[in-house]
C-alpha positions as CSV (number, residue, x, y, z in Angstrom):
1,X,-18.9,20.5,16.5
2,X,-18.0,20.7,13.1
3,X,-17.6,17.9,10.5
4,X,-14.0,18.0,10.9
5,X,-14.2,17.9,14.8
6,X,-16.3,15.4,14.2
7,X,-14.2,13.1,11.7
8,X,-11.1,14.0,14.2
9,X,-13.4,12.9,17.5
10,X,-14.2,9.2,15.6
11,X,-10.4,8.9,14.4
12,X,-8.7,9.5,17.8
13,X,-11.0,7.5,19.7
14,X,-9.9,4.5,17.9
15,X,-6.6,5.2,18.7
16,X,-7.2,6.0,21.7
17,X,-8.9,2.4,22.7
18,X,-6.0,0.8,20.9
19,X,-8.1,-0.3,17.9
20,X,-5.6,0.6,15.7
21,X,-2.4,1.8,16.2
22,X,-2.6,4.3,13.5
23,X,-5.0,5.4,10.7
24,X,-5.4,8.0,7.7
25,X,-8.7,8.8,6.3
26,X,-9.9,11.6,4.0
27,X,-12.8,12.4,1.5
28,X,-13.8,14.6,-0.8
29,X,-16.8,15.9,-3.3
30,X,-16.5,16.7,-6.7
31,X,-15.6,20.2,-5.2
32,X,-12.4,19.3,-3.7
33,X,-11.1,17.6,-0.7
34,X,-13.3,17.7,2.4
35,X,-11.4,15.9,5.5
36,X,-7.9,14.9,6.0
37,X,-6.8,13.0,9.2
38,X,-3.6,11.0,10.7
39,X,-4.2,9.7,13.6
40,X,-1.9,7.2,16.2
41,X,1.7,5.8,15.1
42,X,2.7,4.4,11.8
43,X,3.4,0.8,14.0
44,X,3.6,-0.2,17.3
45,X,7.2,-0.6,16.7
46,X,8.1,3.0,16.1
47,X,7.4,6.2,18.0
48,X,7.1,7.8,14.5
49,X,3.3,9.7,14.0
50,X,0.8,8.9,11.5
51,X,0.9,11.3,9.2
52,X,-1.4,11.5,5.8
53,X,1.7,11.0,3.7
54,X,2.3,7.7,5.0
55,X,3.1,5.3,2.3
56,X,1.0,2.2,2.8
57,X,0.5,-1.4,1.1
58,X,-2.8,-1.1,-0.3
59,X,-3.0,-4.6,-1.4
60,X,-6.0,-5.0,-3.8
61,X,-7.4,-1.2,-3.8
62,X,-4.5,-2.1,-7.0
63,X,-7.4,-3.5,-9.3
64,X,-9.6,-0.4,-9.6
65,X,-6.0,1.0,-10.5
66,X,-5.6,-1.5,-13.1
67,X,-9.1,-1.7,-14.5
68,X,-8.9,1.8,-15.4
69,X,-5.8,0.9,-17.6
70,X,-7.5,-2.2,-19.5
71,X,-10.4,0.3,-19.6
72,X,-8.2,3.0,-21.2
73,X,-7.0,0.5,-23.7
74,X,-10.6,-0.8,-24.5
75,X,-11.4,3.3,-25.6
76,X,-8.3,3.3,-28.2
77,X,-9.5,0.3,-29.9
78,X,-6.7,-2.3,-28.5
79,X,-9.3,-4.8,-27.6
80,X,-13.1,-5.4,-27.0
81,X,-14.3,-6.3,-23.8
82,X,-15.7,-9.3,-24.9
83,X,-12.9,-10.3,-27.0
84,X,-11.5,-14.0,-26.5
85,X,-8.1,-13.0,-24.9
86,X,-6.3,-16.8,-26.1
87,X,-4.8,-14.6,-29.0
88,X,-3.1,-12.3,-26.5
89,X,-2.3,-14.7,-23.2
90,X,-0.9,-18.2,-24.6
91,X,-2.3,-19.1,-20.8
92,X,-5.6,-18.3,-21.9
93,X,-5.6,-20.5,-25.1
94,X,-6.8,-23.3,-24.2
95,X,-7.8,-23.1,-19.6
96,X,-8.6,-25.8,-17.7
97,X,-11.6,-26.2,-14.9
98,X,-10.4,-28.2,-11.5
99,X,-13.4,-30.4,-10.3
100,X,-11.4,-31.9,-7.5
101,X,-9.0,-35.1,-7.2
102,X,-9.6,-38.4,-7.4
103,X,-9.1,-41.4,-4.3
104,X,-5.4,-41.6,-5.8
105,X,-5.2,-37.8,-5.0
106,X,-4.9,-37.6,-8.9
107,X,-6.1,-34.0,-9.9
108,X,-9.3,-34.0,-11.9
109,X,-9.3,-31.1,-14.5
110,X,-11.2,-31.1,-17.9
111,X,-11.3,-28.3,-20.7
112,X,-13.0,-25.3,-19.5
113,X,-16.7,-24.0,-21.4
114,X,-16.7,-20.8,-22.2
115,X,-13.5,-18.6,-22.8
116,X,-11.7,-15.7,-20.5
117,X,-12.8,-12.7,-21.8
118,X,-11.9,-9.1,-20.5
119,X,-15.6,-8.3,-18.8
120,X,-14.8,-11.7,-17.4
121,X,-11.5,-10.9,-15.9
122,X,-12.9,-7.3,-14.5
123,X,-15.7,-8.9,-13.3
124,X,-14.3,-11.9,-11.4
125,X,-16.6,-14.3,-13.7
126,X,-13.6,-15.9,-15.4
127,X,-13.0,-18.7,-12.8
128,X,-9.9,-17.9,-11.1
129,X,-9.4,-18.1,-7.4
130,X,-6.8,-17.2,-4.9
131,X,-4.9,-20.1,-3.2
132,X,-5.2,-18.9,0.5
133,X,-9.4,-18.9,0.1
134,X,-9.5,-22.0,-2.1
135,X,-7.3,-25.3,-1.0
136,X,-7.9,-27.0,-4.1
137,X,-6.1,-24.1,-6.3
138,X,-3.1,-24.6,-3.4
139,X,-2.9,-28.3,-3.7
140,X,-3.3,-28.4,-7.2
141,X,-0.5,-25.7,-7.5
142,X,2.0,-27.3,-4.7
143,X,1.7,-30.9,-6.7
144,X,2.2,-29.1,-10.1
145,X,5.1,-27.1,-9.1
146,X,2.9,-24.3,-9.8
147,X,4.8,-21.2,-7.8
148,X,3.2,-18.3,-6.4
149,X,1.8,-15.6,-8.1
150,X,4.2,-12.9,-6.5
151,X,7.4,-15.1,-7.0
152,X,7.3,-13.6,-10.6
153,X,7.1,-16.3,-12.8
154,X,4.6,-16.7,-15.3
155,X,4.3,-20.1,-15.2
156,X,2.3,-18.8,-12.0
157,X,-1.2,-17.6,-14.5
158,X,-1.2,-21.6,-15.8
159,X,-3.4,-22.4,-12.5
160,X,-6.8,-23.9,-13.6
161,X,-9.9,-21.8,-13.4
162,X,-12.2,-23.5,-10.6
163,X,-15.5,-22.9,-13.3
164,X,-16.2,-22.5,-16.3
165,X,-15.5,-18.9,-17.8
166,X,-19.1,-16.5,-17.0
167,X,-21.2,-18.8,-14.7
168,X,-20.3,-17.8,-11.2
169,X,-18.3,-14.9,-9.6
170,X,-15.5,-16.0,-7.5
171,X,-12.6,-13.2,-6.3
172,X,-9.3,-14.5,-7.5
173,X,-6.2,-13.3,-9.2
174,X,-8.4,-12.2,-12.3
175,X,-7.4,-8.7,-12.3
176,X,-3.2,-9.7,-12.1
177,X,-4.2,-11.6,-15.4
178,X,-5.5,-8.0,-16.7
179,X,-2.5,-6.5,-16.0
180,X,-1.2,-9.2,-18.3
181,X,-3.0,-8.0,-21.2
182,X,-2.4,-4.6,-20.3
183,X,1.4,-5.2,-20.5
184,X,1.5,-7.0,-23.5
185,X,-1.3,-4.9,-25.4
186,X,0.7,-1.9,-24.3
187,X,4.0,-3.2,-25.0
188,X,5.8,-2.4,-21.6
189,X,5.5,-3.1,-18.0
190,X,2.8,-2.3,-16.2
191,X,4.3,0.3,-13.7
192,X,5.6,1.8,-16.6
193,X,2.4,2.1,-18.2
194,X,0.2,3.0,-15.3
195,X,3.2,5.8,-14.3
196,X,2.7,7.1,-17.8
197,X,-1.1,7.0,-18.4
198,X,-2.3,7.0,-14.5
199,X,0.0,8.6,-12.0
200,X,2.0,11.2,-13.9
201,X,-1.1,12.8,-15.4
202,X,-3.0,13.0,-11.5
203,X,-0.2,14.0,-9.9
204,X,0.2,10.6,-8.3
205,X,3.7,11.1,-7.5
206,X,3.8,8.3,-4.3
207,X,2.0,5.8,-5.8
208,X,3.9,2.7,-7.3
209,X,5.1,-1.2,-6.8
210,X,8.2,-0.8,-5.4
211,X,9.3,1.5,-2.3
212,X,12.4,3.3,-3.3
213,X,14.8,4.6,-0.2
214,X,13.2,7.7,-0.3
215,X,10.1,6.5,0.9
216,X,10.6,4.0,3.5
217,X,10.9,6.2,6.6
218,X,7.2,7.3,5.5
219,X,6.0,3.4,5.1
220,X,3.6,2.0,8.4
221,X,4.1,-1.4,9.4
222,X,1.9,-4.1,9.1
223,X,0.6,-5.8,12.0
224,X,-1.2,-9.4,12.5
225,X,-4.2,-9.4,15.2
226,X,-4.0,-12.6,17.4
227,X,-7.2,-14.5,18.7
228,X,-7.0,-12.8,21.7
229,X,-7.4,-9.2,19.7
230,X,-3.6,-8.2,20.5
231,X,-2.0,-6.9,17.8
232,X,1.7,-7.2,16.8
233,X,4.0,-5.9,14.2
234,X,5.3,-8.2,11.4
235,X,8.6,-7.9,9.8
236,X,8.3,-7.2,6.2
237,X,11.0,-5.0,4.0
238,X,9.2,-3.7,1.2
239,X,11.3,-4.4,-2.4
240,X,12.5,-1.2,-4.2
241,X,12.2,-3.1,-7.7
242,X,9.3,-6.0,-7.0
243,X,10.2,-9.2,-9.9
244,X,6.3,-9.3,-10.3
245,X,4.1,-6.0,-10.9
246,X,1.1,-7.8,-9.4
247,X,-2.3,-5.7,-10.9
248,X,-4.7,-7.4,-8.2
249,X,-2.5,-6.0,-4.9
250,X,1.1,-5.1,-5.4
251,X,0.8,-0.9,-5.5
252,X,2.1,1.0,-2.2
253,X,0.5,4.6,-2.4
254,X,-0.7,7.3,0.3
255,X,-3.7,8.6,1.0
256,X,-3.6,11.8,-0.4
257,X,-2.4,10.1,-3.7
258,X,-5.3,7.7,-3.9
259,X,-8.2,10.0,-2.6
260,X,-6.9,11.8,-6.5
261,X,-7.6,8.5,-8.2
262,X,-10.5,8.0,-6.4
263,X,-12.1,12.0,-7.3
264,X,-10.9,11.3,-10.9
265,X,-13.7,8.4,-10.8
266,X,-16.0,10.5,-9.1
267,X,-15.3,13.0,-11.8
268,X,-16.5,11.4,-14.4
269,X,-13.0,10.2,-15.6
270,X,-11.3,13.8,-15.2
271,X,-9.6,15.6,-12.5
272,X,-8.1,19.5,-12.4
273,X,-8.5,19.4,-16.3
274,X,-7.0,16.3,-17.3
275,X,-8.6,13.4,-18.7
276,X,-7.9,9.8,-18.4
277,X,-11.3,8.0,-19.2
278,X,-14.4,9.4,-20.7
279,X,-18.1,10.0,-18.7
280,X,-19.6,7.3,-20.6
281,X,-16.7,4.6,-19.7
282,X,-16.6,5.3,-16.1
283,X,-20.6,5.2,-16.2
284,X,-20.0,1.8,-17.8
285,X,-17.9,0.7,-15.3
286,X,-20.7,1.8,-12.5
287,X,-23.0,-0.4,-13.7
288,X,-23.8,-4.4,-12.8
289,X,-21.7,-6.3,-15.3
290,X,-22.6,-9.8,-13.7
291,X,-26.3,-9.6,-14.5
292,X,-28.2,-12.4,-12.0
293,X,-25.1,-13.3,-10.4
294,X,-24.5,-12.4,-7.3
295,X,-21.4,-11.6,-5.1
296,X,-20.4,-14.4,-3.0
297,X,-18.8,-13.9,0.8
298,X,-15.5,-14.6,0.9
299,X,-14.5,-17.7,3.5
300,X,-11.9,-17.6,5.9
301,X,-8.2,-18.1,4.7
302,X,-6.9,-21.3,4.7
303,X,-4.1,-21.4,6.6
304,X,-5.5,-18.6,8.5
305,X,-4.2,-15.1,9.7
306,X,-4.6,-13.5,5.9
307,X,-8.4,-12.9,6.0
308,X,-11.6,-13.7,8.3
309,X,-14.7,-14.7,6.7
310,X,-16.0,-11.1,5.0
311,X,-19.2,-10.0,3.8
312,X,-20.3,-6.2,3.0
313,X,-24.1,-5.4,3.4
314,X,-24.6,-9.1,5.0
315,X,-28.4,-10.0,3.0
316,X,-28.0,-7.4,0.4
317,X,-27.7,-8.8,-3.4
318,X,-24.1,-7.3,-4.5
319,X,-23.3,-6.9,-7.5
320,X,-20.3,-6.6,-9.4
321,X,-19.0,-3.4,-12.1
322,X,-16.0,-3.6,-14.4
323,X,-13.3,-3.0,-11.3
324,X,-15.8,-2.3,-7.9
325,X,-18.2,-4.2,-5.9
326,X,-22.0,-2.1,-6.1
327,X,-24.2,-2.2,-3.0
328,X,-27.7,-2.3,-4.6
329,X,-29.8,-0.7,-1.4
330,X,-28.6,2.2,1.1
331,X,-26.0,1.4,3.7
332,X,-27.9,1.4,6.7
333,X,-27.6,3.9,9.0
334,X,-27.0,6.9,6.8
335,X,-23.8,5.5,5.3
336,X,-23.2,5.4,1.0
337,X,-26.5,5.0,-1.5
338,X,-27.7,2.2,-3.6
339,X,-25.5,2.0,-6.5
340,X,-22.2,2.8,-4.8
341,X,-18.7,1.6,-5.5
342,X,-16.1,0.2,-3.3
343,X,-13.2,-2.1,-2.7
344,X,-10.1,-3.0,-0.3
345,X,-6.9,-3.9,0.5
346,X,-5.9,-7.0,2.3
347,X,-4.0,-5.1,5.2
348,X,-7.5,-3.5,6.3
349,X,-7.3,-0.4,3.5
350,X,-10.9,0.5,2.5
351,X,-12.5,3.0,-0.3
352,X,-15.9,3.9,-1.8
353,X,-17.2,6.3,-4.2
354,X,-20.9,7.3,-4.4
355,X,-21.6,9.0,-7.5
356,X,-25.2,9.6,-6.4
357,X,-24.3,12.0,-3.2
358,X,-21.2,13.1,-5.0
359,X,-18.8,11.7,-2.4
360,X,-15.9,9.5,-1.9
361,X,-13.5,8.4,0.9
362,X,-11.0,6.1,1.9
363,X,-9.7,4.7,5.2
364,X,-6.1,3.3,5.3
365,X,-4.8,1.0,8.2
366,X,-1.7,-2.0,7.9
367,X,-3.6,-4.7,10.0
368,X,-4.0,-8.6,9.1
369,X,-6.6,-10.6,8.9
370,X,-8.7,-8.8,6.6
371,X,-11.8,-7.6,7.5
372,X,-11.3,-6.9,10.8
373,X,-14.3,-6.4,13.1
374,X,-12.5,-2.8,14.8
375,X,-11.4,-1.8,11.5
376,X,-14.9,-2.2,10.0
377,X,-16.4,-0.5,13.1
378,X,-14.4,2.6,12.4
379,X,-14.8,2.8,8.6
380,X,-18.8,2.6,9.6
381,X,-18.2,5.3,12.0
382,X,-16.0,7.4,9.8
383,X,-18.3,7.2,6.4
384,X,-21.4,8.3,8.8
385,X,-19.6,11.4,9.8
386,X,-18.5,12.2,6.5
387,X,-22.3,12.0,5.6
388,X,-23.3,13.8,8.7
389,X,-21.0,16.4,7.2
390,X,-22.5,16.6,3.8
391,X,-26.6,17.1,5.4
């Protein structure tokens, strides 16, 4: 059996046992591209086939996206990674910490120690949170009139911090504030910028934050798992023109767009002779940026049905680079090395790059909660056959 037989056998089985309704994966060396597979439907409401152009939500595979624009900025000279970013985001001036509320239900916030730097905001150190994990941030925001981060208002990014800048790391909305300060160090929008300075140059020619007509007969529906494991399609209309360009998780792309991203890392910052980052800055970005910190599971979603309680390499220290989470021991079972990089998406959209084996893949599905057990089953059984493949 080949690798691709192989790949194909782990794919279609999933399918098969109605795991999934559909999936794309690929990988690829620093060579070139080394599997490519669509298996199922694009949703259980459509007889229409996964195919590997199928334009997907990939939710927060965004920030590596992003961090590779603040990063770009950070080589010209625009700012310094541990710059105090007050002078650039009037939000940022002056933040505040939320301990809590008081027996009147009074919110309890004081002036935060430390200030939000851009390490910070890579690194998820800076102190925000997402509502949905963290009740506090939701109450607070609900009794401040505070709206939500994807309604498109800025008055969204004047949410308190829930510690004080650079003493714990927390996943939050961090990297939408570094598209902030990509937009306004850049001068323009940040689809504008990362269409200029990202896609255009790789040849990312799917990849954006809104759907245009063109597109939507290609996008897979979403889909919500119920406690009983059924899953069911949810009704969503992707916006052509989105009023927020959210950096943490608004980007749509397909697989074969991303898995160029992704080998553009792997390359050292370059891809087919362009460059968008030099060796030493994606090295930089490779390497543990929270020193004894460690990466903290993420709880269950509060109200629940967005994510289930998630934690990669359960009892391995993580660590955290300037975009990616780093496994510091091998994946057990032959999977990626120590030292590996990887994120995902909310919808159940997974990537990793291993510099150290020369390898990177990606599996792409459209299923809540995040972090779901079959999903994770396949993306275990997928990234072993790619290794398989490789010897």
């Amino acid at each position: 059996m080949t690798h691709q037989d192989a790949a194909d056998a782990v794919l279609r089985a999933a399918v098969e046992a109605g795991e999934v309704p559909g999936v794309v994966a690929m990988a690829a060396t620093r060579d070139g591209v080394l599997y490519q597979g669509a298996f199922g439907r694009r949703g259980l409401d459509t007889t229409a086939p996964m195919t590997v152009d199928t334009l997907f939500w990939i939710a927060s595979m965004t920030k590596a996206v992003t961090s590779v624009a603040a990063m770009q900025l950070v080589e010209a000279g625009r700012i310094g990674l541990d710059d105090p970013l007050g002078p650039v985001l009037e939000e940022l001036r002056a933040p505040l910490v939320l301990e809590g509320f008081d027996a009147d239900g009074a919110a309890l916030v004081r002036p935060a120690e430390g200030v939000v730097t851009l390490r910070r905001l890579l690194t998820h150190t800076a102190g925000f949170g997402y509502d949905f994990w963290h009740p506090d941030i939701a109450r607070y925001m609900r009794e401040q009139g505070i709206p939500s981060l994807h309604g498109g208002d800025p008055a969204a990014f004047r949410v308190p911090l829930r510690f004080d800048p650079g003493t714990r790391w927390q996943y939050g909305i961090s990297t939408d504030v570094a598209g902030r300060v990509v937009e306004r160090l850049a001068g323009q929008g940040l689809g504008d910028y990362l269409r200029a300075h990202v896609f255009a140059p790789l040849g990312m020619d799917e990849t954006g934050f809104g759907v245009p007509p063109a597109w939507q007969a290609r996008l897979a529906t979403r889909h919500r798992r119920d406690a009983t494991g059924a899953l069911a399609p949810i009704e969503f209309r992707a916006p052509e023109r989105p009023r927020f360009e959210s950096g943490g998780g608004g980007l749509f792309s397909t697989g074969p767009d991303y898995l160029r991203f992704l080998r553009m890392l792997l390359g050292g910052g370059t891809l087919d002779g362009v460059r968008l980052l030099r060796p030493e800055t994606v090295a930089a970005m490779a390497e543990n940026h929270i020193g004894a910190l460690e990466v903290e599971p993420l709880p269950e979603s509060d109200p629940p049905g967005f994510s289930n309680r998630a934690e990669f390499f359960p009892g391995m220290p993580k660590k955290w680079g300037l975009g990616f989470l780093i496994n510091t021991g091998a994946a057990p079972g032959g999977g990626r090395a120590a030292g590996s990089l990887a994120w995902a998406g909310l919808a159940n959209t997974y990537y990793w790059i291993d510099p150290s084996r020369g390898v990177t893949g990606l599996l792409l599905t459209q299923i809540l909660p995040f972090a779901d057990p079959a999903v994770l089953g396949l993306l275990d059984r997928f990234e072993r056959s790619v290794y398989a493949a490789l010897g």
